[in-house]
C-alpha positions, 0 to 999 in steps of 0.5 A: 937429638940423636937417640939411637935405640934398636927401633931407630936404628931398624928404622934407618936401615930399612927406609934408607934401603928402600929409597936407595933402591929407588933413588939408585936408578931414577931419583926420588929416594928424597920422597922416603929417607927426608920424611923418615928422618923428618918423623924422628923429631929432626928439625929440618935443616938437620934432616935435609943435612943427614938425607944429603950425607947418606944419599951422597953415599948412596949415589956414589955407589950406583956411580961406581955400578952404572960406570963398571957396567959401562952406562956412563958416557965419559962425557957425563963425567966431564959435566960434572965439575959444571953441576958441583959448581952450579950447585954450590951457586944454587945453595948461595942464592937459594933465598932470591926466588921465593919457594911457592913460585918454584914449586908451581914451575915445578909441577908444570915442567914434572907434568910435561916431562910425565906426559912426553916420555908416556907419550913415546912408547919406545924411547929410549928403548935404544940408544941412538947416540955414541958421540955427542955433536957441537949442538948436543954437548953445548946443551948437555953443558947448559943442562949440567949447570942449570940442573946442578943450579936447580939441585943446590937451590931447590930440588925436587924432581932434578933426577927425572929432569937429568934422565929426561935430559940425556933422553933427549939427547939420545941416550937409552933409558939406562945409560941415561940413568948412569948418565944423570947418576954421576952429575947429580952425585957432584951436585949433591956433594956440593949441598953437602959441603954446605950443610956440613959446614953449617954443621946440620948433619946428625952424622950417627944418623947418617952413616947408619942410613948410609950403609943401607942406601950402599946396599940399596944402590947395588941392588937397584942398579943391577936389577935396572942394568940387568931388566933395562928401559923394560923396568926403568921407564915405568919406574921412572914414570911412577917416581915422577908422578909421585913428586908431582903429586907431592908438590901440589900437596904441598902448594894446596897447604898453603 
């Protein structure tokens, strides 16, 4: 299964760069590394396994970035352990709902995060929260467990769902970034523990894709701390359209 030649190997390294390099600020790297792995003949549970074990890689370097930059609020590591918990429940449940009505569900909430965030021209230009308050932290407690829930037994989209999050909640588009970084690197170690027990990880593959999505996750995030909310929200904007259009290709196949 696992074949790597100098072409695969090519392959791994430049597509695992360019989703990390998106991935590494807003989500949406899944959008490039699945398909690549899922177009080198990987059944697809071990191309969802290998995507997790290289992405988790990946999302842990952007969390050390966005923290050594100071754009992850200690309360975003707090939430963690709520996020790595609800993914592990999420992955234990994954068959109760069935797939299509969570993809229509998706394309909604998308479609409303995609029109809300456009519609406000300056948010999150600049923060306007340094503590949160009682109201606000049991929301973000909500969120970190239902959006680690959602990682573990769906996922698509929790990236842009997590920055829309910490938006709301007062967060400038950066932090907010960092913010949603750190808990979806707990929630996605909890899917690899799954998958890795499951032993549905070409572990070749992975680290090969993995040493590009470090590379990946250290440009991106620099460039996204260094441009700010100026080059983070368009980009945010074009990831979340893009899987709102993959998720209805998907439902108009069926």
């Amino acid at each position: 299964m696992a074949n790597l030649d100098t072409t695969t190997v090519i392959f791994l390294i430049v597509s695992g760069f360019i989703a990390s390099f998106i991935d590494s600020t807003v989500g949406g790297g899944g959008l490039i590394s699945t398909p690549a792995l899922l177009s080198l003949g990987l059944p697809v549970p071990y191309a969802l396994g290998t995507n997790k074990l290289a992405a988790s890689i990946g999302c842990f370097t952007s969390v050390l970035s966005f923290w050594r930059a100071g754009k992850i609020k200690k309360a975003a590591f707090t939430l963690m352990p709520l996020s790595f918990i609800g993914s592990a429940l999420g992955a234990y449940v994954v068959y109760l709902l069935p797939e299509q009505l969570m993809k229509n569900i998706i394309v909604v909430l998308l479609v409303a995060v995609a029109v809300y965030t456009y519609r406000r021209k300056d948010w999150g230009d600049a923060g306007t929260v340094e503590k949160l308050g009682m109201q606000a932290l049991i929301g973000a407690i909500v969120m970190a467990f239902a959006m680690g829930f959602y990682d573990g037994f769906f996922g698509p989209g929790t990236g842009s769902f997590l920055i829309f999050g910490f938006l709301y909640l007062g967060y400038d588009f950066v932090t907010a970034a960092g913010n949603a970084k750190a808990l979806n690197f707990a929630s996605g170690v909890g899917a690899l523990v799954s998958f890795a027990v499951s032993g549905t990880i070409i572990w070749s593959y992975g680290l090969i894709m993995a040493a590009a999505m470090i590379a990946g996750a250290v440009v991106g995030t620099r460039l996204a701390i260094k441009k700010g909310a100026s080059y983070v929200r368009p980009l945010y904007l074009l990831v979340t359209t893009l899987l709102i259009g993959k998720q209805v290709y998907e439902i108009l196949l069926k």
